[in-house]
C-alpha positions as CSV (number, residue, x, y, z in Angstrom):
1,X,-40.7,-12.3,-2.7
2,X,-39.5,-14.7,-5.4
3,X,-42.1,-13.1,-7.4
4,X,-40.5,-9.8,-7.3
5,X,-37.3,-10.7,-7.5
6,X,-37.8,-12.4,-10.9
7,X,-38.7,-9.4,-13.2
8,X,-36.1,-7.2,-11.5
9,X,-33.3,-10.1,-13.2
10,X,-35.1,-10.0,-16.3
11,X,-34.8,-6.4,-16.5
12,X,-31.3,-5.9,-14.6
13,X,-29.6,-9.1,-17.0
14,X,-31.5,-6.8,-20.1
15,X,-29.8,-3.9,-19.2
16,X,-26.5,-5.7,-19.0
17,X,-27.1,-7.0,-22.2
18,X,-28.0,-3.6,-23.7
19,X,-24.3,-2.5,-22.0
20,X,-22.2,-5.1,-23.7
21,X,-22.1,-6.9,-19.9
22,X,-21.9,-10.7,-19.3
23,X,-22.9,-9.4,-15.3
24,X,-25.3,-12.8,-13.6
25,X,-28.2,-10.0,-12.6
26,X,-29.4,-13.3,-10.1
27,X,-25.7,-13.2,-8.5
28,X,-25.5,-9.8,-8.3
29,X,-29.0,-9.6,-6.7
30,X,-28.6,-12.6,-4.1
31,X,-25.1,-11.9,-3.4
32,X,-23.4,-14.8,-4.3
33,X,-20.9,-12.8,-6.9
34,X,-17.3,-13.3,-7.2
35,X,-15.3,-9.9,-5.3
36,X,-13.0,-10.7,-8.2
37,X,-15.7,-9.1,-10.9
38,X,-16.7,-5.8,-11.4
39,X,-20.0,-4.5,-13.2
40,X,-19.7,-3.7,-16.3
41,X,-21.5,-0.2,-16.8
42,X,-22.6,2.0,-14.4
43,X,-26.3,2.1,-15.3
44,X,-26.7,-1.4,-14.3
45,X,-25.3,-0.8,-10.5
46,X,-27.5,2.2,-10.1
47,X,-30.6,0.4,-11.0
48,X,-30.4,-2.7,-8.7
49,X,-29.0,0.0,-5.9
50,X,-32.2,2.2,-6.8
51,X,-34.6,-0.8,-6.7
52,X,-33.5,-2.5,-3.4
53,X,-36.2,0.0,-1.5
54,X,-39.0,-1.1,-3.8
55,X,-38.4,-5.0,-3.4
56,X,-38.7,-4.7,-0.1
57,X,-42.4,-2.8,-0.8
58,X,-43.1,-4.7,-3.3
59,X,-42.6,-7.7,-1.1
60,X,-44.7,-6.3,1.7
61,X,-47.5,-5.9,-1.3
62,X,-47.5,-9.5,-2.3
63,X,-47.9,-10.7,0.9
64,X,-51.1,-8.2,1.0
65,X,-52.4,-9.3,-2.6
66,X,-50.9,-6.5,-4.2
67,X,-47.9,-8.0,-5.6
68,X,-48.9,-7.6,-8.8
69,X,-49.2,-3.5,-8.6
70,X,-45.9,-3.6,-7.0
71,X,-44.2,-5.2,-9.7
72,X,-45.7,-3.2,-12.2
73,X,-44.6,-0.2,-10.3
74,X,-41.0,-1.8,-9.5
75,X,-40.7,-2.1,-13.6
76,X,-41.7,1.2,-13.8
77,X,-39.3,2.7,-11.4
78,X,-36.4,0.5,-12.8
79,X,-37.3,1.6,-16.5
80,X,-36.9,5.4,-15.0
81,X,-33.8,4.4,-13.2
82,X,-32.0,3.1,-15.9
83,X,-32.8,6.3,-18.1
84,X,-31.3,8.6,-15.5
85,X,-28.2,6.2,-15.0
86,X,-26.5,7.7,-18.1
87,X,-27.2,11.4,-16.9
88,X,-25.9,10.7,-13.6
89,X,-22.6,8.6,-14.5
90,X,-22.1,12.0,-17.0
91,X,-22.1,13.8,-14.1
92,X,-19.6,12.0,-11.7
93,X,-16.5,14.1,-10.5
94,X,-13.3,12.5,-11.7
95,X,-10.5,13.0,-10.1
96,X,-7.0,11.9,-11.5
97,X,-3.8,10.6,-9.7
98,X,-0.5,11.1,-10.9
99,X,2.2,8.5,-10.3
100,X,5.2,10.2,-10.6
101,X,8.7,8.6,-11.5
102,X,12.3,8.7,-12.9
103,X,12.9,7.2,-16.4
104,X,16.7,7.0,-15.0
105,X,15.8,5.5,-11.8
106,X,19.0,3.1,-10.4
107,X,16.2,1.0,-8.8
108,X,15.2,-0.2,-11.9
109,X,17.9,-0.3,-13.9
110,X,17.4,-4.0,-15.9
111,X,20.6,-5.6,-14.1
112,X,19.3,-4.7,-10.4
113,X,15.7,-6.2,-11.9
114,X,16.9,-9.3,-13.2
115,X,18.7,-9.9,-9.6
116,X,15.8,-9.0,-7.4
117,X,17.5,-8.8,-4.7
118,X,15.5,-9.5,-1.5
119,X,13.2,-6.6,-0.3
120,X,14.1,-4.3,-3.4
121,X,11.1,-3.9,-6.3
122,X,11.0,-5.7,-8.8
123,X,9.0,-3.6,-11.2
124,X,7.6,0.0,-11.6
125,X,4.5,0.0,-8.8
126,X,1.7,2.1,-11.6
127,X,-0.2,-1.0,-12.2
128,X,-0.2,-1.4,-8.5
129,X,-2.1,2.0,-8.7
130,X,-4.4,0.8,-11.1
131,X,-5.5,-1.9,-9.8
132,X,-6.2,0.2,-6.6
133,X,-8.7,2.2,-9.2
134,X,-9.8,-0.8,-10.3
135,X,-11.0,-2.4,-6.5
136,X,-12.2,0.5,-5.6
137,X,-14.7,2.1,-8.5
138,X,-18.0,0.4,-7.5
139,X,-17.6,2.2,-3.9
140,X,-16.5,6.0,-5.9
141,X,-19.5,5.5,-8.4
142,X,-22.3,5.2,-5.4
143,X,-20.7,8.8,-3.9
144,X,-20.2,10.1,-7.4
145,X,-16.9,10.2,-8.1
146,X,-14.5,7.8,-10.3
147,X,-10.7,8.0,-10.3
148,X,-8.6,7.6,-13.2
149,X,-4.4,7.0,-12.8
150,X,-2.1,9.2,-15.1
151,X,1.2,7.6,-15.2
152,X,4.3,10.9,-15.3
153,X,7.6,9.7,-16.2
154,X,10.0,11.8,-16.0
155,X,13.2,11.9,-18.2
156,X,15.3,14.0,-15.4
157,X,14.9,15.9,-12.7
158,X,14.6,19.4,-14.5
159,X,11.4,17.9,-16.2
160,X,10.1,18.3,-13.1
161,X,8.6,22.2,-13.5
162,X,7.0,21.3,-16.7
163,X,5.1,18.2,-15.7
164,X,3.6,20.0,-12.6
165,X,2.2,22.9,-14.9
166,X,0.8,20.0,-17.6
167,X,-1.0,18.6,-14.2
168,X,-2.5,22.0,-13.2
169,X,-4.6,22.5,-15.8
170,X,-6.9,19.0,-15.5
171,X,-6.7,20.2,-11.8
172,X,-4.8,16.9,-10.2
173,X,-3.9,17.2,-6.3
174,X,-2.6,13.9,-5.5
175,X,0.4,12.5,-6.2
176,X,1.9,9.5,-5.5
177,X,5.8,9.4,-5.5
178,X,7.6,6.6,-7.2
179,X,11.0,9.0,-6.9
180,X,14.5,9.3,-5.3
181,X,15.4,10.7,-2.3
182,X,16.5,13.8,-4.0
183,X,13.5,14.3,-6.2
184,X,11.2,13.9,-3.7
185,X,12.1,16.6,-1.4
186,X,11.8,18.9,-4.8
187,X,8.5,17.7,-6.0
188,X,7.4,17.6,-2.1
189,X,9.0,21.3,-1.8
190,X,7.1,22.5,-5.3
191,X,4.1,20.5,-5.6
192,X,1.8,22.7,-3.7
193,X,2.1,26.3,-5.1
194,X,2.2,24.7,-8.5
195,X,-0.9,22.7,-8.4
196,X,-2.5,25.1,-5.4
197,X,-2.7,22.4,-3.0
198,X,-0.8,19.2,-3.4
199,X,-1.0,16.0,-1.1
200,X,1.8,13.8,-2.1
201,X,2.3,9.8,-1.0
202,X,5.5,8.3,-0.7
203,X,5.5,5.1,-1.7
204,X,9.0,4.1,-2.4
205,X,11.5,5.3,0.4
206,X,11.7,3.8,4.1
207,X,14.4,7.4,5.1
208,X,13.7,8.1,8.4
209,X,14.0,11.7,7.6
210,X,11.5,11.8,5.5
211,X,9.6,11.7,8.4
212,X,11.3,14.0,10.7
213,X,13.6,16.6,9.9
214,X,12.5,16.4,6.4
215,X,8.7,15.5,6.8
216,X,6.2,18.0,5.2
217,X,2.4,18.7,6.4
218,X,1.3,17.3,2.7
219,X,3.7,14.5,2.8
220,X,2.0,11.0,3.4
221,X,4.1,7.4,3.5
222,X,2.7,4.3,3.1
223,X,6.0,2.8,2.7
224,X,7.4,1.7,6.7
225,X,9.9,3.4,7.6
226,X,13.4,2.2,8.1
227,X,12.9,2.4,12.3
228,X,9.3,0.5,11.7
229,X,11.2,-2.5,9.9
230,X,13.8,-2.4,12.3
231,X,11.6,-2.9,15.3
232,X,9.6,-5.4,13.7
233,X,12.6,-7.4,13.6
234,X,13.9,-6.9,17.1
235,X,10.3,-7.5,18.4
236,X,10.6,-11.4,17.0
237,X,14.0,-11.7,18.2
238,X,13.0,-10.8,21.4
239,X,9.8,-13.0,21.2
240,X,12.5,-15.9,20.5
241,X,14.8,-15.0,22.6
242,X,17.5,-14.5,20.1
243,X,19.1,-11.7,22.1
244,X,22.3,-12.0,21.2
245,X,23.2,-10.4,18.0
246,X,26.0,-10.7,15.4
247,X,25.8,-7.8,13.4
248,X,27.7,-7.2,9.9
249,X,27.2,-4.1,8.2
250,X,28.2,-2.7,4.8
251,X,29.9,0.6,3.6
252,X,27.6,2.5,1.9
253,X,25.3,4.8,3.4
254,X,22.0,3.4,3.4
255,X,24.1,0.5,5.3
256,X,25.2,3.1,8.1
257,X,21.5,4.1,8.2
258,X,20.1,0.5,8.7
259,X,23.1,-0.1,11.7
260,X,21.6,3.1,13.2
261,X,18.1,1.7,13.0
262,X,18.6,-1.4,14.7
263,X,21.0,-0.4,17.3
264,X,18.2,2.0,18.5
265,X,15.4,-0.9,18.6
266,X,17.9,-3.5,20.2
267,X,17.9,-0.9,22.7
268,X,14.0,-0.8,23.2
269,X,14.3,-4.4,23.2
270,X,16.5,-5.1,24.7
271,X,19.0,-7.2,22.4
272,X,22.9,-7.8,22.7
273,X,25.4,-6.5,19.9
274,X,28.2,-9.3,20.6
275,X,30.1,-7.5,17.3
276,X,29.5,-5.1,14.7
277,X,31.7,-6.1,11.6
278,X,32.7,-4.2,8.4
279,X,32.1,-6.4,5.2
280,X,33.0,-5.4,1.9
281,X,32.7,-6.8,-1.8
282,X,35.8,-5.9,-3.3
283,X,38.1,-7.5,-6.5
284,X,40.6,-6.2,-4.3
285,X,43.2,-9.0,-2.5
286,X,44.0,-7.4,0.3
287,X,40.6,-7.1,1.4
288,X,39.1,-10.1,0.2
289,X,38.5,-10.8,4.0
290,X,35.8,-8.4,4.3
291,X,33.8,-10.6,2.4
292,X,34.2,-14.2,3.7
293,X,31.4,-15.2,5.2
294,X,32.9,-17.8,7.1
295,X,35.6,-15.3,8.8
296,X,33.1,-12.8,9.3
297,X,30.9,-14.9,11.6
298,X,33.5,-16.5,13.4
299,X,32.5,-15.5,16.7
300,X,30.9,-17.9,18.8
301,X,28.4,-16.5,21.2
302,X,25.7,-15.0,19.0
303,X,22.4,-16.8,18.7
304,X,21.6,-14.9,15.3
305,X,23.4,-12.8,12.3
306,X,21.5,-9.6,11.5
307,X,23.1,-8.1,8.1
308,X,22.7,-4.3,7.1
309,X,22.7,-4.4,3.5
310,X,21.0,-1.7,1.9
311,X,22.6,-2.7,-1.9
312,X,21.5,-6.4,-1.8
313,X,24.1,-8.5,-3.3
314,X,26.4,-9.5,-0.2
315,X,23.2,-10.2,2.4
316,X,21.6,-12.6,-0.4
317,X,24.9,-14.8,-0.3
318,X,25.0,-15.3,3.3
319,X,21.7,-17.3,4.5
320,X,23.5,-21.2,4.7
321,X,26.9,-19.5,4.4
322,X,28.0,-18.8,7.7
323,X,30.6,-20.8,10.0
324,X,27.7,-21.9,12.4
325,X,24.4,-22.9,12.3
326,X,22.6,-19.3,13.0
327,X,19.9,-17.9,11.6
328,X,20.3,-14.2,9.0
329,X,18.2,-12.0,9.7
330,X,17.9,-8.4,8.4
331,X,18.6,-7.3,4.7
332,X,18.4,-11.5,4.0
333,X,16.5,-14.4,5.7
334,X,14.3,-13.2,7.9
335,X,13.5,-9.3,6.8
336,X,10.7,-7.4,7.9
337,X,8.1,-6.4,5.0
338,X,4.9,-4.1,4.1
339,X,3.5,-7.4,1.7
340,X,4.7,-10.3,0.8
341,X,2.7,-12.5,-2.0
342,X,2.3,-15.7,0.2
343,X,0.3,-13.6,3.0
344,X,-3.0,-15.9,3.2
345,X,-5.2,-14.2,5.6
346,X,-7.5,-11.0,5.3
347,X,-8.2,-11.3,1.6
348,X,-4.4,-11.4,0.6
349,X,-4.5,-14.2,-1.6
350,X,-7.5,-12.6,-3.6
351,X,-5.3,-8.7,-3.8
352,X,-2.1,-11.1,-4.7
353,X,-3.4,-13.0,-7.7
354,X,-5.5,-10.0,-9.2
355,X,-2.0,-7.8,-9.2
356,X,-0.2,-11.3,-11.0
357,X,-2.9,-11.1,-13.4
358,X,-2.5,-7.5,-14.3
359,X,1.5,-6.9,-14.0
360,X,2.5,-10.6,-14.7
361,X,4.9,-10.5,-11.5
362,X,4.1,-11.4,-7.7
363,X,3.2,-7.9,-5.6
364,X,6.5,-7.0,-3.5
365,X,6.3,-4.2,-0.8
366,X,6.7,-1.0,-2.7
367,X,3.1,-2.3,-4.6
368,X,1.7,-2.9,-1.8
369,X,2.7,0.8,-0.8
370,X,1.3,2.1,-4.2
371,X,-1.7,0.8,-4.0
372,X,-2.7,1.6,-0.2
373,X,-1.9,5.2,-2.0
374,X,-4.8,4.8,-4.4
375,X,-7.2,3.3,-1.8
376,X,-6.5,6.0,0.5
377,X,-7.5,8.7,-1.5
378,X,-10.4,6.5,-2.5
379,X,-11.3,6.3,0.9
380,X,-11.0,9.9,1.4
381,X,-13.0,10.9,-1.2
382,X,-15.7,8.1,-0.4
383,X,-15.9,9.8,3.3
384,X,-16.3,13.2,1.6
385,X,-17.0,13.3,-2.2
386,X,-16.8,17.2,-2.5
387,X,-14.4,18.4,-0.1
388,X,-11.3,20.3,-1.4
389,X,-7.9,19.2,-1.0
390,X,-7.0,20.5,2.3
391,X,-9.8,18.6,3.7
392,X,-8.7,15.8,2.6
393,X,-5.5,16.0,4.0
394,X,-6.4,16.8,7.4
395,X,-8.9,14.1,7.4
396,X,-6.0,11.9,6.3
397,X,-2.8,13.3,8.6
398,X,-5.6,13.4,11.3
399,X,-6.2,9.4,11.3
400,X,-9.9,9.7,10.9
401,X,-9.4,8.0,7.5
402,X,-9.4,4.2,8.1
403,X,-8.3,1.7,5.1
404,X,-8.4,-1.7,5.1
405,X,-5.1,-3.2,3.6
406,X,-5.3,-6.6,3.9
407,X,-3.4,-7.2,6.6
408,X,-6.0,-7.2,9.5
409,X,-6.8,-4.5,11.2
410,X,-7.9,-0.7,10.0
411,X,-5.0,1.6,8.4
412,X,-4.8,4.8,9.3
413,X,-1.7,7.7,9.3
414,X,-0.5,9.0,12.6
415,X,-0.8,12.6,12.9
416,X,2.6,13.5,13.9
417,X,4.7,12.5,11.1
418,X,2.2,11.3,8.3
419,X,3.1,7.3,8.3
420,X,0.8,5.0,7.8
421,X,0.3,2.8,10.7
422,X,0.3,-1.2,9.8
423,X,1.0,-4.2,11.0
424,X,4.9,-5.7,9.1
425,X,5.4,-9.3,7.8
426,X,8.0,-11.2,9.5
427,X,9.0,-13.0,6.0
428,X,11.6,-15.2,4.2
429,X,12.0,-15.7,0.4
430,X,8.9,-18.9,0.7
431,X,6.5,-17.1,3.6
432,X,5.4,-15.2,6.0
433,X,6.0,-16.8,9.6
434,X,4.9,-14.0,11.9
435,X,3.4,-10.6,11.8
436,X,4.4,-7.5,14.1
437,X,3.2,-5.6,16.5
438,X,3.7,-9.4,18.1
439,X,1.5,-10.6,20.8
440,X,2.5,-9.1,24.3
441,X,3.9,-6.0,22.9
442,X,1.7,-3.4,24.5
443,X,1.3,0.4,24.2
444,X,-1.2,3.3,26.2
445,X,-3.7,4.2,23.2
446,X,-2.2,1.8,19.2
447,X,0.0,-1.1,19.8
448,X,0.7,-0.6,15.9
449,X,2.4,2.7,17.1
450,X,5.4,0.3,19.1
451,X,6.7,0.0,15.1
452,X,8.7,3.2,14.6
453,X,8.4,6.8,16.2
454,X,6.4,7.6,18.4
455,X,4.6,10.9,18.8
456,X,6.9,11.8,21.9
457,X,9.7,10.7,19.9
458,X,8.7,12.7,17.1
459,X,11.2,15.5,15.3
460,X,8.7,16.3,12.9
461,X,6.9,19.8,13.5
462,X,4.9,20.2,10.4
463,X,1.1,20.1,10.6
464,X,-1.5,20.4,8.0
């Protein structure tokens, strides 16, 4: 065998050579090369994938006294190979996704950046995207397709019409929305009939409504929603039974809709509201109350605070703040995540430190989101290189589609609302100390379906 093997480097580390590539052809062919590293040229891929049936026969000739045909004929056949590599890379179909977003965006305004608040991004997600291209181009170029990221930033929300119509004429399909609430019901309400056929990801938002009153048959998340990272919490509290619960919330909206959240998965799980308290940061004096921490969590009998913070800057000041020794859970201390950058199973140390290296920041949860986007329409159009668009997104909204998202098990979307099933980090600023579903938490057909709503739960009508 060693015999065969040895021309095959020769030629394979010539044709990497040729392409400019510093590619080991004896790693690539043993197997021994880094995941980390990518070939260099596409030639060089399809002539070790072309030769693999003629080592094997050329092996079986050596051991006949042949082995010196074979070789010549393995040479031969790798020569041709490499020829047709060029014709057949040429020929690939490319398809491009668009990451969409808001040059005025409040979530990334530089003050709300330079805070980074816990749980809130910490950078634009498109070189999340990328690097999702990036993993997943040596699978694509064996079913002959690659897939390029187009970066759309909007400069307001009336750009909107125009930069659908500039993506209709390369023919793109798949978006992945980095948007606002607002914005993303109007690209998911105009996306389709402007591009004829649309499947758009949200990657950004954690609205339950988005996936129920609001959902959409060509809507996808792969962001959790808000119910998801509520019952992820209540799930650990119940595992430790921290049942009874302290809970201050804010007076903003988004705080309202996190209260709302968690009282329905305390319910589920049966947890104990002792108090719900208003805070409030205010330069007023008369209600500089509202925001002592020491006032606010007074009361005695709780075994935990849970804070519903959806701005940030009070839950970050009350971890170690609080008149006894209880632990914060919620919008600060312990919070329920999609990623967190000190995950160390499955491979996440390896997807962690490639992102660092390309965005110069740790991955937070809405990259994680973006690029699970990208691998899913990789995935997709791995399973079925030339189907069209509507296909895709039944094959997708139907769960047949399985990703693997470093976390541990297989990803795939439930049918009845388009979220992306996955297991949540149970996570504090330094690491990740528990993952949900947690053990004993059971359910008739996907214990990843306990994080959430449930298809019987389900308000969402709209089907592909």
């Amino acid at each position: 065998m060693a015999g065969v093997v040895a021309p095959l480097v020769a030629l394979v580390s010539r044709q990497a050579s040729q392409a400019g590539s510093s590619v080991d052809a004896t790693l690539v062919l043993t197997g021994r090369w880094s995941l980390g590293r990518r070939l260099a040229c596409g030639a060089l891929a399809l002539a070790v994938l072309a030769a693999v049936p003629l080592v094997h026969a050329a092996a079986q000739a050596e051991k006949t006294g042949k082995a010196g045909t074979a070789k010549a004929a393995l040479e031969a056949k790798a020569a041709n190979t490499t020829k047709a590599a060029p014709e057949a890379k040429a020929a690939q179909n490319t398809v491009t996704v668009a990451v969409i977003s808001l040059e005025g965006d409040a979530r990334y305004a530089p003050r709300r950046l330079e805070r980074a608040y816990p749980g809130h991004p910490t950078g634009r997600p498109v070189q999340a995207a990328r690097l999702a291209a990036e993993d997943a181009a040596m699978e694509l170029e064996i079913a002959g397709v690659s897939l390029k990221v187009r970066e759309v930033l909007l400069p307001d929300a009336q750009a909107l019409p125009k930069a659908l119509a500039e993506l209709k004429a390369p023919g793109v399909h798949h978006l992945m929305a980095d948007l606002p609430l607002a914005e993303l019901n109007q690209l998911v309400r105009t996306a389709p009939a402007a591009l004829g056929g649309a499947i758009v990801f949200n990657t950004g938002l954690d609205d339950d409504a988005l996936r129920a009153s609001q959902c959409a048959a060509h809507l996808l998340h792969t962001y959790p929603s808000r119910q998801m990272l509520a019952d992820a919490l209540a799930q650990y509290l119940a595992a430790r039974s921290w049942r009874k619960v302290l809970l201050l919330q804010g007076p903003l909206p988004g705080d309202q809709l996190q209260a709302d959240a968690f009282n329905h998965s305390a319910r589920r799980y049966g947890l104990k509201l002792t108090q719900t308290r208003p805070f409030k940061l205010s330069g007023d004096p008369r209600e500089r109350d509202l925001s002592n921490t020491r006032l606010l969590t007074g009361e005695r009998e709780h075994d935990v605070v849970a804070v519903m913070d959806s701005d940030g800057e009070f839950a970050r000041l009350l971890p170690y703040a609080t008149q006894w020794p209880r632990p914060v859970v919620g919008a600060s201390g312990l919070m329920a995540a999609a990623w967190h950058s000190q995950w160390e199973r499955n491979g996440g140390p390896q997807l962690s430190r490639r992102f660092v290296r390309l965005a110069g920041r740790p991955m937070q949860s809405h990259d994680w989101a973006a690029w699970t986007a990208v691998k899913a329409v990789a995935a997709v159009l791995v399973d079925e290189p030339g189907a069209p668009v509507a296909r895709q997104l039944q094959q997708l909204r139907g769960g047949v589609v399985y990703l693997d998202g470093f976390k541990g098990p297989r990803l795939s979307f439930r049918a009845w609302d388009g979220q992306l099933r996955q297991p949540l980090f149970l996570s504090h600023i330094d690491g990740v100390v528990g993952t949900a579903p947690l053990d004993g938490v059971l359910h008739p057909t996907e214990v990843m379906d306990t994080l959430g709503v449930d298809e019987k739960e389900t308000l969402c009508r709209a089907r592909p």
